[in-house]
N, C-alpha and C positions, 0 to 999 in steps of 0.2 A: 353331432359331435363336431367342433372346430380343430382347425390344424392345432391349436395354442395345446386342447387338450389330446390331442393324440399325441402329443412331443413329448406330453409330461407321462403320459402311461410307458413309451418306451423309452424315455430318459436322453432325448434326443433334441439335442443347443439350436442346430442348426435349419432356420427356417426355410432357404431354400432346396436342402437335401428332403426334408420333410414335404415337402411339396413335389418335387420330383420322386419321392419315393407310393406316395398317393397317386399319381398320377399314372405310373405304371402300373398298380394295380390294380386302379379302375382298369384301363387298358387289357389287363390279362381277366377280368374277369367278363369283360367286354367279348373277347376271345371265344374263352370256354362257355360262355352262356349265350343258347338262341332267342334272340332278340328280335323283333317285327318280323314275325313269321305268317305271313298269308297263306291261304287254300287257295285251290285253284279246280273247277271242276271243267269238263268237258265232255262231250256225248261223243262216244265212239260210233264211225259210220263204217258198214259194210265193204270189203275191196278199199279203204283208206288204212295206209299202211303210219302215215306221217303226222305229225300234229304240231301244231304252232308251242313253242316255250314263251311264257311274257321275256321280254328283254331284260326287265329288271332281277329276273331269278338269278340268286348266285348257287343254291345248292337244291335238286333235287329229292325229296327225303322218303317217300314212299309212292308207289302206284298203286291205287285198287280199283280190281273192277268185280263188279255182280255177278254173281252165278260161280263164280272161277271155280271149280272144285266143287262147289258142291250145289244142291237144287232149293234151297229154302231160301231164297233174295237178299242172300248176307253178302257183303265185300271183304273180297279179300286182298291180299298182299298177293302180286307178283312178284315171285323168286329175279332179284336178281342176277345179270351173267357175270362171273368175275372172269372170262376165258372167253374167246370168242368160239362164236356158234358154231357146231359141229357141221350142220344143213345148212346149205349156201342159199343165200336169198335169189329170186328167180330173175327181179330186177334189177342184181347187183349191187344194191345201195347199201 
């Protein structure tokens, strides 16, 4: 669909409003829709509390790991904290 005919479906003269008004709505659906979203896996090791983030992650979306809960080799979701931990960590961090 061209700007020409989007002006004419909302009845709208002016070509550079029409262009900025497309242009924010790319923009807000740019927003609300996840866009180039990569996995990321990595092998949990014993007494390793820490793990490296890539640099380029902007949002976190889920963690899972094997066995969690239950014994048949499914993954599952660890519960997010929305509060901090009741049990103080031993080394502080």
């Amino acid at each position: 669909m061209t700007i020409k005919e989007i002006m004419e479906r909302i009845g709208l003269t002016e070509t550079g409003r029409a262009v900025a008004y497309i242009k924010d709505a790319l923009e807000e659906i740019n927003i609300r829709s996840e866009t180039h979203i990569k996995t990321s896996r990595q092998d949990i090791t014993e007494d390793k509390r820490l793990y490296a983030i890539p640099n380029e992650s902007l949002q976190l979306k889920d963690v899972r790991v094997k066995n969690h809960l239950n014994s048949k080799d499914e993954y599952r979701s660890i519960p997010r904290l929305i509060y901090n931990p009741l049990v103080k960590d031993a080394d502080g961090v």
